[in-house]
N, C-alpha and C positions, 0 to 999 in steps of 0.2 A: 488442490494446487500442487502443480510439481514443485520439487524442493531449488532453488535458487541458489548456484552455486555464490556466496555473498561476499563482503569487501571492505577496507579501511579506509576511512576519509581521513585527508590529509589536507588541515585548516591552513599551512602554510603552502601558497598559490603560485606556484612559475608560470606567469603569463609572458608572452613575448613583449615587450615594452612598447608602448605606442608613442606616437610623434610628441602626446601630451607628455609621456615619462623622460623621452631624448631632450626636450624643450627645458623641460624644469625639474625645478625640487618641489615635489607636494607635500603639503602637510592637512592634516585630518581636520575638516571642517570648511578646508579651502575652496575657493568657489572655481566650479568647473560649465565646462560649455556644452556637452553632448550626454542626454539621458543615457545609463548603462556604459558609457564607455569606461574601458577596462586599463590600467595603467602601474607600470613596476617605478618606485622609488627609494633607493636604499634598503632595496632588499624586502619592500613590503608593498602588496600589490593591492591595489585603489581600486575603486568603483563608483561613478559617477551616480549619486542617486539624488529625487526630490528631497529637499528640507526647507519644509515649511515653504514658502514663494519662489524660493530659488534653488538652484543646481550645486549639490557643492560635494569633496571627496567623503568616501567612507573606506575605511577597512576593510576591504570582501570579507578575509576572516572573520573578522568582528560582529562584520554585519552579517554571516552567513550565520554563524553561532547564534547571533541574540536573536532570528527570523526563528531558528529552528527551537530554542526555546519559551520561543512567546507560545507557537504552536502548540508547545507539550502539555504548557502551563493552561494551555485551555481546553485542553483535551480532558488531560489531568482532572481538570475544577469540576466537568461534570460527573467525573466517576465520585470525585470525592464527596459531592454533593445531594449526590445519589441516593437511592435504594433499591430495595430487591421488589419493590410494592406490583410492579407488572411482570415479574418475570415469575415464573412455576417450572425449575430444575428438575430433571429428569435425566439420572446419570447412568450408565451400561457402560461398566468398567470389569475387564476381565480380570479375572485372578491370577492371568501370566502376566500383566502390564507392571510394567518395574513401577515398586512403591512410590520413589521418590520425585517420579516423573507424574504419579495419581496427584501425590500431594501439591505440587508446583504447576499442572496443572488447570486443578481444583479450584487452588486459590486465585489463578486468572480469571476462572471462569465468574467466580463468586466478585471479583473485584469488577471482573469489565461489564457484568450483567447490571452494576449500578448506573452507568451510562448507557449501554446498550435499550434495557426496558424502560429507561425515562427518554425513550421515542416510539416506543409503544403507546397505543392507545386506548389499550386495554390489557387485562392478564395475559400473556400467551406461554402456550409451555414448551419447552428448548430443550430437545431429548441434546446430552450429552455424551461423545461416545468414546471409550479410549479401549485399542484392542491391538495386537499381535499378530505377527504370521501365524503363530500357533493357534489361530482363530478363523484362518480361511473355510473350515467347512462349515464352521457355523456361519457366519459372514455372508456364504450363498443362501441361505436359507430365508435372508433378510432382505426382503425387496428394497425396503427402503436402502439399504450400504453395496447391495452386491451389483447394481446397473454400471456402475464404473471398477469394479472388483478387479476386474484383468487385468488393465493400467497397476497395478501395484505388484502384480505376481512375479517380476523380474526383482522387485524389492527385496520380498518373500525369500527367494532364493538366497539372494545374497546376505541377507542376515542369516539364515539357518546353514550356511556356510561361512558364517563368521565376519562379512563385510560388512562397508559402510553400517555399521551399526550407532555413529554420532550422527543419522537421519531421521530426521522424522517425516510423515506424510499426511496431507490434507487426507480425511474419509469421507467425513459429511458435511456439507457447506450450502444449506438451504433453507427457508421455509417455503412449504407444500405441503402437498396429502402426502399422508402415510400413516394411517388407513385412510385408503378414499375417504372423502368427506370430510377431514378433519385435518384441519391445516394447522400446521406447528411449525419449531424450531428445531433445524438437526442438523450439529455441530459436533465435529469427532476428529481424531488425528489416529495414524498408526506407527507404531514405535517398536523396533526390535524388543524382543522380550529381555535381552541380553542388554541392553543401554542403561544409561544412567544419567540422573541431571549432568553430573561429571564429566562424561563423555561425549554428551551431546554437544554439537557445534552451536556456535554462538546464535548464528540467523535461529536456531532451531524454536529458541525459546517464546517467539511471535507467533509459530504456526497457530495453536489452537484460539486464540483473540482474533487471528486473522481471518481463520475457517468462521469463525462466529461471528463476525461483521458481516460475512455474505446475508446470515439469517437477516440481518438489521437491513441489507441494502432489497436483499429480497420481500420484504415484509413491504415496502412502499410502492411496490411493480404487482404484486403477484396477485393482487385482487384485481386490477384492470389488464392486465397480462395476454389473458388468453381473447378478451372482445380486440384486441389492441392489434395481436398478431394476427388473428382471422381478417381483420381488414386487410391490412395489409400483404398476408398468404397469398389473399383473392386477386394480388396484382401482381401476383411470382417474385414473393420477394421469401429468400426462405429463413429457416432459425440463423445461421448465421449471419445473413445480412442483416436481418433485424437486432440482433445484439453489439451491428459492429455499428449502426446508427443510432441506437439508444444507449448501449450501455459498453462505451468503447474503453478496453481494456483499461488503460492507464486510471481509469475511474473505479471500474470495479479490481480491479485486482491494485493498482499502486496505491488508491486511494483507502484500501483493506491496510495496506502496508503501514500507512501512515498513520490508522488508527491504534492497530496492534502493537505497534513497535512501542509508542505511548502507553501502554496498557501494558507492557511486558517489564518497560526497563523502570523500576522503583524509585529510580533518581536520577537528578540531572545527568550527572554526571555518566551512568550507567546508558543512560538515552544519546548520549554523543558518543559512548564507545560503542556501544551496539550500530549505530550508524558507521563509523569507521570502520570495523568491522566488515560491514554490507558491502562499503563503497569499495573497500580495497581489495576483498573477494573479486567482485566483477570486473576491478581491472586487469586480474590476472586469469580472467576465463577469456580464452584467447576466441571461442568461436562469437563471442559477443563482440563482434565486427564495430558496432555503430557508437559502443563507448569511447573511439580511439577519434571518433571524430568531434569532439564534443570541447571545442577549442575556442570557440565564441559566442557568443547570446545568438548571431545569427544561424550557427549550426545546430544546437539547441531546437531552437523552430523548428528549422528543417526537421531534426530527428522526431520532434512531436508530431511532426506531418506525417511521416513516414511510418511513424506507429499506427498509426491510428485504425487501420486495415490490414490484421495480420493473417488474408485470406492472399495478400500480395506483396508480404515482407515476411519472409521465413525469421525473422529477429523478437517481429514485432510485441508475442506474445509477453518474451520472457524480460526484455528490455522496458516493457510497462512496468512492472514490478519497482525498479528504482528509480526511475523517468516520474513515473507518475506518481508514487510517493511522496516527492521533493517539490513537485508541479502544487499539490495537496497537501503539504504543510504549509507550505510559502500561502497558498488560499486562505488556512485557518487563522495563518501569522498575519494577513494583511485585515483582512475583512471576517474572521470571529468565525467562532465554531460555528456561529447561526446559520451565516452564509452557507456553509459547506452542506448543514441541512438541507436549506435549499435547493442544493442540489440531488440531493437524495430523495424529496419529497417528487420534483420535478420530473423525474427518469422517463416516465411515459408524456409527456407535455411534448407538444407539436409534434412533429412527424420527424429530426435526428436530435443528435444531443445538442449540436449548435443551438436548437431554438430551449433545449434545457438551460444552457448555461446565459442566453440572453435574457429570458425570464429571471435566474436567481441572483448573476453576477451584474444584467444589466451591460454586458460588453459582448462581442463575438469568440470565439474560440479562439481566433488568430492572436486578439488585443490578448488573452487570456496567456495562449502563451508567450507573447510577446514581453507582458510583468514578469510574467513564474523564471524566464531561461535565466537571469540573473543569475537566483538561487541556486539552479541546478546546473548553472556553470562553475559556480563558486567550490561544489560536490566531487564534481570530475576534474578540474585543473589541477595542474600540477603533478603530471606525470614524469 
């Protein structure tokens, strides 16, 4: 994963006032008439949602906070509930990798492998990797690290010249062979040899849970994978299209996001600034065009639409990252980490991800995000 320039959420919401807010005075609880509709009174902006039979206001703040920590808290429940009983640690840590970055690391790794292996099926083992520019020569030598090697060498540079060294960068993010035959877990991040927990930027702290959730997402695809794409090869369809029909971005990569950041921040409290953080990062990345449009539940859709094929939105790739993060906690917040399984058990089920998410959600992808834009309006407003 390239590193995501990231951003501050900001709980208090400047919506433009709707005809309900001009009309009246709302107060919290009170019964309203249009699902989702969005509304400013006395300085505090409203969100029409279901309770119980009927329609009535909510707090977007309120209710955006307590969606994001119902999600944590059941993210959370399975690491804590966990153990290590399927997972077999395999670490490759270089001797230039700054200590404190081994240690903090480490202890991710050790924490998220208690959820991560209790979706295994059996023992598997998760080669570990943590290394340095000061490691490129070796690094080619390593079929399994060095196929995507080049992608990092402008990195390289800039740390051994002193820059961006509060980066860190995805290395390995799979399970497959590596040695032919023998399919495993290989999860690793690369780290200026000069950085420090200290130094590092906040997003930084999620990479390696994040790079290590691909192991978990890939573990559910990768044994029916290869009969999966040959059919469908035989009708010219090629690796990109098949990944942007089974396993489209916002899934694999924002729904990585949503696990990691869980698994990163130790405390509540820790897990909503790290999100703020995220949020308020990418409002000030100016080339991220389509967060500026992100002004109503129906704009929202639109940008989930528009994601979804980043073969025809030069945005798409990096704009899943926080889109589908938020799309993917508001899932675990409504309907339980279980659901979210299902859709990870799913991935290869019917022929795109619509008929995945009809299988495990039971609704289409539109109705899907038509729930979620709520949440991940509540995220971006207030600019």
């Amino acid at each position: 994963m390239k590193p995501v320039v990231a951003i501050a959420l900001v709980l208090s919401i400047a919506l433009p006032p709707t005809s309900a807010s001009a009309a009246t005075s709302i107060k919290p609880g009170a019964e309203c008439k249009k699902l989702n509709q969005v509304a400013t009174s006395s300085g505090v902006n409203y969100i029409c949602l279901q309770s119980g039979k009927k329609l009535s206001w909510s707090s977007q703040a309120a209710n955006y906070e307590k969606t994001k920590l119902k999600a944590y808290a059941q993210i959370r429940a399975g690491a804590d509930s966990g153990n290590l009983d399927n997972v077999e640690l395999v670490y490759h840590i270089s001797s230039s990798f700054p200590k404190d970055l081994k240690q903090l690391y480490t202890a991710q790794v050790e924490y998220a492998s208690k959820l991560y292996g209790s979706l295994f099926a059996k023992k598997e083992v998760v080669n570990i990797y943590m290394y340095t520019e000061k490691d490129e020569k070796y690094l080619r030598t390593q079929p399994i690290l060095a196929e995507f090697l080049d992608e990092h060498l402008p990195w390289f540079q800039a740390w051994r010249q002193g820059k961006d060294q509060e980066h860190n960068l995805g290395l390995a993010a799979w399970f497959k062979e590596g040695p032919p035959g023998v399919l495993a877990g290989h999860a690793g991040v690369l780290a200026s040899s000069k950085a420090s927990a200290k130094t590092m930027r906040k997003y930084a702290i999620q990479v390696m849970p994040h790079e290590y959730w691909h192991v978990v997402q890939d573990y559910y695809f990768k044994p029916t994978f290869e009969d999966k794409f040959q059919a469908r090869a035989d009708k010219s369809l090629d690796g990109l299209d098949f990944y942007t029909l089974h396993f489209p971005t916002t899934f694999r990569e924002g729904s990585a996001n949503t696990i990691s950041f869980a698994m990163a921040a130790n405390t509540k409290k820790e897990y909503l600034e790290l999100y703020r953080y995220f949020i308020t990062e990418l409002k000030n990345y100016s080339h991220l065009k389509l967060i500026t449009t992100l002004t109503s539940t129906q704009s929202v859709e639109k940008a989930l639409k528009k994601i979804e094929d980043r073969r025809t939105f030069s945005e798409a790739h990096e704009a899943s990252y926080p889109l589908g993060s938020l799309l993917y906690e508001w899932v675990i917040a409504e309907y339980g980490f279980a659901a979210y399984k299902k859709i990870l058990e799913n991935q290869v089920t019917g022929e795109t991800f619509e008929d995945n998410i009809q299988a495990s959600l039971g609704m289409s992808v539109a109705e899907l995000y038509k729930k979620g834009a709520p949440h991940i309006l509540a995220a971006f407003s207030g600019r």
